[in-house]
C-alpha positions in Angstrom: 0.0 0.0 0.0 1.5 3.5 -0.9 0.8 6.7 1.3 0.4 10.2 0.1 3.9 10.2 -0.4 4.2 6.9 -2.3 5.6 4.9 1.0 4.4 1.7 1.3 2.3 1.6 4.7 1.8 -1.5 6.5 -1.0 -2.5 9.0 1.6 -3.5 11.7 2.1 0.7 11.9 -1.5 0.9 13.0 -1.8 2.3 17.0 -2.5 -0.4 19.2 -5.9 -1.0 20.8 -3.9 -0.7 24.7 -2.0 2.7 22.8 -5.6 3.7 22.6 -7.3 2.7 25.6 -4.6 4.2 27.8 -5.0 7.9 26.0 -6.2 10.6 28.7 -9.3 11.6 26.8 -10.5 8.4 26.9 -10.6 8.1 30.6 -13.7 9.9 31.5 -15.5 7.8 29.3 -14.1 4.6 30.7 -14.7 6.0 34.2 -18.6 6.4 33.1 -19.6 3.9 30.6 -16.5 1.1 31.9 -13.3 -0.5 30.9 -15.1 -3.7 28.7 -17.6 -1.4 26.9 -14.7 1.9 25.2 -12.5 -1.6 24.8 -15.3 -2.9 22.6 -16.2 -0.2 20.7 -12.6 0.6 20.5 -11.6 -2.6 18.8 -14.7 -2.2 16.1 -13.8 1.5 15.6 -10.3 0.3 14.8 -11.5 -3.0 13.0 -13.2 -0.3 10.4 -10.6 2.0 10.6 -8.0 -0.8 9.0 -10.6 -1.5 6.4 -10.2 2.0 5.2 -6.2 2.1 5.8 -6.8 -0.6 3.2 -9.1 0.9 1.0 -7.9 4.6 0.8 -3.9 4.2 1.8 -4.4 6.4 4.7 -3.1 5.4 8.1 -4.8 7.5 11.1 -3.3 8.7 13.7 -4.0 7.7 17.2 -6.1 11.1 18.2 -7.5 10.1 15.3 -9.2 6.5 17.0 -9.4 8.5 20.0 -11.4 11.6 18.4 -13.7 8.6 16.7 -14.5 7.4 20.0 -15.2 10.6 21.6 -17.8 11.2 19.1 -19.0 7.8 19.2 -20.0 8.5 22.4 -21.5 11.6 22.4 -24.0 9.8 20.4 -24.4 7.0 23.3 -25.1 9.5 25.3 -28.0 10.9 23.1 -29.3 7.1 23.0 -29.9 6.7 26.6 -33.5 7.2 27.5 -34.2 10.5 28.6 -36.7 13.2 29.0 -37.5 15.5 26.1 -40.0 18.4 26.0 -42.2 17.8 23.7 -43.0 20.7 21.0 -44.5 18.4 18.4 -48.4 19.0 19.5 -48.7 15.3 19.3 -50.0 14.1 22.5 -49.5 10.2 22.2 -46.3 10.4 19.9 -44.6 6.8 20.1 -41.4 8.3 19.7 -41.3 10.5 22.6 -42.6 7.5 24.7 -46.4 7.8 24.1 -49.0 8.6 27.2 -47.1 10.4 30.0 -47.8 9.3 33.5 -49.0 11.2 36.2 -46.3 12.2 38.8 -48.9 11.1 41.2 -48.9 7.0 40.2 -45.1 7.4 39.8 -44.4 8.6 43.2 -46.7 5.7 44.6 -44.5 3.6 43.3 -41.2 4.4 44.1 -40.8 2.3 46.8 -42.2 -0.6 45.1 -39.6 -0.2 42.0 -36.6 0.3 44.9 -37.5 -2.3 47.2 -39.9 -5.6 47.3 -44.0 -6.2 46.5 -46.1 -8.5 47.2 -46.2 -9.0 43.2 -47.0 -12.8 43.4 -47.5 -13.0 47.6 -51.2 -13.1 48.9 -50.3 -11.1 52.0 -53.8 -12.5 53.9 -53.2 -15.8 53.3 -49.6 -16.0 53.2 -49.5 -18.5 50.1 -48.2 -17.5 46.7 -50.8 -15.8 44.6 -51.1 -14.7 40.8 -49.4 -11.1 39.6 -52.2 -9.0 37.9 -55.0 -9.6 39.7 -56.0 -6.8 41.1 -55.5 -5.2 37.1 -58.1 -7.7 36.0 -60.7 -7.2 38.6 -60.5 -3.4 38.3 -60.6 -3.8 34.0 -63.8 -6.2 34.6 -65.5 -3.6 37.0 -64.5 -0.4 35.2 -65.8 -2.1 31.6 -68.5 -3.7 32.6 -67.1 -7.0 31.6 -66.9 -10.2 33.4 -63.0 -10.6 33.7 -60.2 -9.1 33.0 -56.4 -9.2 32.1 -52.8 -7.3 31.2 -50.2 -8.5 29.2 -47.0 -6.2 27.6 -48.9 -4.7 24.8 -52.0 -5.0 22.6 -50.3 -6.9 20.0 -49.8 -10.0 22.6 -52.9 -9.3 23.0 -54.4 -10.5 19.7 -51.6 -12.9 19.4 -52.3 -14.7 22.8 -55.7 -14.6 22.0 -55.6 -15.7 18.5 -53.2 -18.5 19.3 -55.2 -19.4 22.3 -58.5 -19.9 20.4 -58.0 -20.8 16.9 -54.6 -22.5 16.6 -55.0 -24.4 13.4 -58.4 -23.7 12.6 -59.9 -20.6 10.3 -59.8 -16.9 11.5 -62.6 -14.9 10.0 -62.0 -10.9 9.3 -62.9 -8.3 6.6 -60.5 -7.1 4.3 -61.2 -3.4 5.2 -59.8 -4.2 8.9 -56.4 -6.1 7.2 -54.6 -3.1 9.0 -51.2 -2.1 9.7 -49.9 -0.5 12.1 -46.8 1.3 13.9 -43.6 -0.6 13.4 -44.8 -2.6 10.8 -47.0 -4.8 12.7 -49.7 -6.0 10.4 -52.7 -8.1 11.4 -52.4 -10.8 8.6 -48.9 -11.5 10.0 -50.4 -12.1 13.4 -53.0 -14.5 12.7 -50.0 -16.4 10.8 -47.8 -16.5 13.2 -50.2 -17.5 15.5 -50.7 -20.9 13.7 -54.6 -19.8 12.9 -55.5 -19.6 8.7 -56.6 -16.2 7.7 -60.3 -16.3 6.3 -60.7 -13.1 4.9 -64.1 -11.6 3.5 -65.3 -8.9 2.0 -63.6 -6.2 -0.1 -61.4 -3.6 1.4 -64.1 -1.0 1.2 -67.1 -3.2 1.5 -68.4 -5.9 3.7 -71.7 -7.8 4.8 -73.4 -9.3 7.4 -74.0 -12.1 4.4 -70.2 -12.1 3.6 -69.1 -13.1 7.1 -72.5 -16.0 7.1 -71.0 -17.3 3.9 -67.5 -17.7 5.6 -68.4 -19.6 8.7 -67.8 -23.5 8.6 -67.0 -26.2 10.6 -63.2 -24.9 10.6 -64.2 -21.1 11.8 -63.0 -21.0 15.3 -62.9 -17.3 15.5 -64.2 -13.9 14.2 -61.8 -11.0 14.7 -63.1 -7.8 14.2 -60.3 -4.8 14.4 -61.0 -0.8 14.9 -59.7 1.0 12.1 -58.1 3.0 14.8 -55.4 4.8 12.6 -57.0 5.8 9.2 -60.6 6.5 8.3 -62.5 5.0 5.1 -65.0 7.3 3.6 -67.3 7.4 0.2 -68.3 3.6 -0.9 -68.2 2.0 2.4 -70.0 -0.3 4.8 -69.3 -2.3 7.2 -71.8 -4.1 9.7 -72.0 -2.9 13.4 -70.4 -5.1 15.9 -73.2 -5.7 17.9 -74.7 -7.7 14.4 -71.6 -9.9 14.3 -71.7 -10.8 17.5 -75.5 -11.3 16.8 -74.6 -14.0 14.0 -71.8 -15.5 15.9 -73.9 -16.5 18.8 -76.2 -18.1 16.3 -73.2 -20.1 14.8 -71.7 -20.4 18.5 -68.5 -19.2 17.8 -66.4 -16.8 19.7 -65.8 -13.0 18.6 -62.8 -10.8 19.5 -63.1 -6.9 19.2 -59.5 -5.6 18.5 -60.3 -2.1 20.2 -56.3 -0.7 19.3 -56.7 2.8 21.1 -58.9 1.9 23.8 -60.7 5.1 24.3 -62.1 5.1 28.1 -65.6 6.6 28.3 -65.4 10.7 28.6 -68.2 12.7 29.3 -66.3 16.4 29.6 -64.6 16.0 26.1 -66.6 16.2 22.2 -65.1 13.3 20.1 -66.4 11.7 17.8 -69.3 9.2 17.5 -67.6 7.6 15.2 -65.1 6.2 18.2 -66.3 3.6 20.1 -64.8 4.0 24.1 -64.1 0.6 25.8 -67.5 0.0 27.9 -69.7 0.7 24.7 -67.1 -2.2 22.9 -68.0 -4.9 25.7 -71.6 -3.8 25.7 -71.6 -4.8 21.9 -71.3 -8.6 23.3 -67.8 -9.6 22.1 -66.5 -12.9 23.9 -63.3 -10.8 23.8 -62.4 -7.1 23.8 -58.8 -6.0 23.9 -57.2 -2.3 23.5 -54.0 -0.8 24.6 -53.1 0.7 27.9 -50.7 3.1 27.0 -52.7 5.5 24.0 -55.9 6.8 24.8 -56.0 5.2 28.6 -53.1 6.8 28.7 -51.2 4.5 30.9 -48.2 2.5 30.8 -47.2 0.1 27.5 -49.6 -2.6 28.2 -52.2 -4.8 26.1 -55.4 -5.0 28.1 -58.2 -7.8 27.7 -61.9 -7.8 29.1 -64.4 -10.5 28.3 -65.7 -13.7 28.8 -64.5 -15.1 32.3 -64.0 -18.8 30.5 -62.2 -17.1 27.7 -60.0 -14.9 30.1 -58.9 -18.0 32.5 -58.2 -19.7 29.3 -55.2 -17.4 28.3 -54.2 -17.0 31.6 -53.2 -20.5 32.3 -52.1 -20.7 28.8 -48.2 -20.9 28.7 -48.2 -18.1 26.2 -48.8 -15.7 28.9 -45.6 -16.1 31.1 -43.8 -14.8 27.8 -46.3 -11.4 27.5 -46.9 -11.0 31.1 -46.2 -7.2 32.4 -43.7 -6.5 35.7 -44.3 -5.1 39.0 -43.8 -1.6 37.8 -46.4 -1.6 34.6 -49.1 -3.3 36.7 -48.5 -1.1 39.6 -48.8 1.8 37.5 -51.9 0.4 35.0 -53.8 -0.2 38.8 -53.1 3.5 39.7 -54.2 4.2 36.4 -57.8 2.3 36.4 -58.5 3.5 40.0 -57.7 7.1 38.5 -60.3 6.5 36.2 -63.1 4.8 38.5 -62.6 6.9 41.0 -62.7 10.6 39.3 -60.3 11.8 41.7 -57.4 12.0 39.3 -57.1 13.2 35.7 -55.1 11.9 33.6 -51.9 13.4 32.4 -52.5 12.8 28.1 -56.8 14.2 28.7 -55.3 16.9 30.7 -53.4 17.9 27.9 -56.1 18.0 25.4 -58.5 20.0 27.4 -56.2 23.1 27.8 -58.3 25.8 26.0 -56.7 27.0 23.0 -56.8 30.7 25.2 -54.6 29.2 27.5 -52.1 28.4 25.1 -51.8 31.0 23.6 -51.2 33.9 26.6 -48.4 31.5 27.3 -47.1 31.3 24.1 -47.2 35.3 23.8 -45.5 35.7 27.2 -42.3 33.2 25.9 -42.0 35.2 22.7 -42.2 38.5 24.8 -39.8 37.6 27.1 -37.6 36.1 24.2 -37.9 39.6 22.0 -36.6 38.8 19.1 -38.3 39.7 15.4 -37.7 35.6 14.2 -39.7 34.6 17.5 -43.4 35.1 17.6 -46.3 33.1 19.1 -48.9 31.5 16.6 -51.9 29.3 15.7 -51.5 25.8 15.5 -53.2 22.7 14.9 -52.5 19.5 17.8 -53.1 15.8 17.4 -53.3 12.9 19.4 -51.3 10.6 17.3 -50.1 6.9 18.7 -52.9 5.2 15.8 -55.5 7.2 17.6 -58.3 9.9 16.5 -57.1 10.3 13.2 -59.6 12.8 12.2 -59.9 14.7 15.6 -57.6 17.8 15.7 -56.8 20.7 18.2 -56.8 24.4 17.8 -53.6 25.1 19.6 -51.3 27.6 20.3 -47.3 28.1 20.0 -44.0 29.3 19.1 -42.8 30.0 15.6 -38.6 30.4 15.0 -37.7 31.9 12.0 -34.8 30.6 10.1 -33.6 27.5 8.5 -35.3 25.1 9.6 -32.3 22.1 10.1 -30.2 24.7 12.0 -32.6 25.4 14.4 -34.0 22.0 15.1 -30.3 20.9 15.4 -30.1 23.2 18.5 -33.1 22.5 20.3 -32.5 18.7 20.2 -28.9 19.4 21.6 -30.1 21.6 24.4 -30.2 19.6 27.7 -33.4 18.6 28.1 -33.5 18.3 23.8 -36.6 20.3 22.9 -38.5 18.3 20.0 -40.0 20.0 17.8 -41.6 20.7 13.7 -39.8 22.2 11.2 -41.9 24.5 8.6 -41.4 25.9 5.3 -39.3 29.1 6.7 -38.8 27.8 10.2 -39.4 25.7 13.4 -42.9 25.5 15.3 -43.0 24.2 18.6 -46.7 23.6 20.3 -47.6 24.4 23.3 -50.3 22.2 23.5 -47.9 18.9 24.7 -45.2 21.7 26.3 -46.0 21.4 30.0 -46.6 24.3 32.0 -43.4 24.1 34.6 -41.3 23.5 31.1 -42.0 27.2 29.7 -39.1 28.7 31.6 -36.9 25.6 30.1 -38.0 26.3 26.7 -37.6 30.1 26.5 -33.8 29.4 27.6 -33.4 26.6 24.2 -34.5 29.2 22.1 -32.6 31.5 23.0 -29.7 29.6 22.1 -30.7 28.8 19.0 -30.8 33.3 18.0 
């Protein structure tokens, strides 16, 4: 291999890993993240690095390894969970961790997540009991249903339950509820992996009572029906209520599951739409099985939540699928601080608190951040919020926030490497950060990022 100057250069000139590892700069980093870990990345850094000695007959330096690994780092650092404020409007955004939990249910469990629980201990009867149930019994009594359950998330959910009740045997569903969603996961590739035969009816814009009579056979072990939860059809379009399914299964005795997704709890103080169905007007349509997630609209910790059939419930609890999807001490503890929130009245929760600041509200705050700002590129303006997470897709909010003129990749750059990293949406001419998801104590916070990024 020749070098700039046309001498040969030879891999044995490359700095050695211990050369590296014993550099001052690096020592912070091994003091913080350990020894094992910078030797790791240190050895792949340099494993590249002779790949490109190779390629481009350049040998680097060692502050050049080291300076690699500093930077390396720096991006670790920005990969460890941590808080953000969030200036996206989005409620529920699964990036930035979806519903946020009261302070309330977290500090109720602090001593629970530092020290032991009776998680599996029935403290009156001193035997071993099972984790969870408590979380059922409050789901059953809140939804009107006759039991309940909580596994990690709502794709468990209908994968436990799909397994659990048609493992081999025909799943019937319309092609208009064939959905996808976050992440990739898509229904069809569910009910496959579960080991159950997708029977699928109707078109995607239009199905029938008489389309799902037609499918049932002696091999239809279960009708799924799923809540179009992130998208909205409209034009030619019908689809039969739930409540006429369940109807028709009954006839043919054969279990139905109602797929909720969001799982909207019932709201009396807030206009959504009809068009939503909340979780106790789900189980009131009859399904054997209703399940929904716990951590969109409930807005409680990641979990998939099941209500139902007390036959159908005790069925997937002693199945062995459920050790692999069951939650910890720390998601059930906070989904039963969640429910009682809920059943209760006396707490509101965090994500509804959100959307019911008036748009008023929002706005003499965002005035009062520009004004204290006062700078010409900084002005307070109208915005629309969402929910996000799969939910409400046509439901928006008049909101209120912050617009920063300027190019808009400069000036998200520097809010995100503020500390906390302010998230926010870049415009045509500039960066808008809503209010609406901004919490209050976070103004003072956010009037300091943008003043760094002037």
């Amino acid at each position: 291999m020749a070098g700039k100057n046309g001498k040969k250069l030879k891999l044995s000139e490359f700095p050695s890993i211990s050369s590296v590892l014993e550099s001052d700069k690096l020592k912070p980093l091994i003091e913080k993240w350990s020894f094992p870990f910078i030797s790791a990345e240190v050895k792949a850094i340099a494993a590249n690095m002779k790949k490109q000695t190779v390629r481009k007959n350049v040998l680097p330096g060692l502050d050049d390894i080291v300076s690699e690994v500093l930077a390396l780092f720096r991006q670790y650092e920005n990969d460890l969970i941590k808080p953000v404020v969030n200036g996206t409007g989005v409620i529920l955004h699964t990036n930035l961790g979806r519903a946020p939990i009261g302070r309330e249910y977290y500090d109720r469990m602090k001593d629970i997540a530092c020290g032991y629980s009776n998680l599996e201990f029935d403290i009156n009867s001193n035997k071993r009991s099972k984790r969870g149930t408590m979380v059922g019994r409050m789901l059953a009594a809140y939804c009107g249903a006759e039991a309940g359950m909580m596994v990690n998330n709502n794709a468990s959910s209908v994968y436990m339950i799909v397994a659990n009740l048609a493992g081999g045997r025909d799943v019937v569903i319309s092609r208009g509820q064939l959905v996808q969603i976050g992440g990739g996961f898509r229904i069809p590739d569910i009910i496959e992996r579960s080991g159950a035969n997708l029977k699928e009816i109707g078109t995607t814009n239009k199905t029938t009572i008489s389309d799902y009579n037609k499918a049932i056979n002696k091999n239809t072990a279960l009708i799924l029906i799923v809540h179009k939860s992130n998208f909205i059809q409209r034009g030619f379009t019908e689809e039969p209520e739930p409540s006429r399914i369940v109807e028709l299964a009954r006839k043919k005795k054969i279990p139905v599951c109602f797929d909720l997704g969001s799982g909207l709890p019932a709201l009396d103080n807030l206009k959504l739409p009809e068009s939503e169905p909340d979780i106790i007007r789900a189980v009131r349509t009859g399904a054997d099985l209703v399940c929904f997630s716990g951590d969109k609209l409930l807005g409680g910790p990641q979990a998939g939540l099941i209500v139902g059939r007390k036959k159908y419930i005790s069925s997937l609890r002693k199945d062995p699928l459920y050790r692999v999807v069951r939650p910890d001490k720390l998601t059930i503890g906070l989904m039963e601080n969640t429910l009682l929130g809920y059943m209760t009245g006396k707490d509101w929760n965090p994500c509804w608190e959100l959307a019911a600041i008036s748009p008023e509200s929002l706005k003499n705050r965002a005035e009062s951040i520009a004004g204290e700002i006062n700078n010409s590129n900084v002005v307070a303006c109208s915005l629309k919020s969402s929910f996000g997470g799969g939910s409400l897709p046509e439901y928006e909010y008049d909101s209120y926030g912050i617009k920063i003129s300027g190019k808009p990749t400069s000036i998200s750059s520097k809010l995100r490497s503020y500390s906390p990293p302010v998230i926010a949406r870049s415009g045509s001419s500039g960066v808008l950060i809503d209010l609406r998801t901004v919490f209050p104590d976070q103004d003072i916070i956010l009037a300091e990022a943008i003043k760094t990024c002037l």
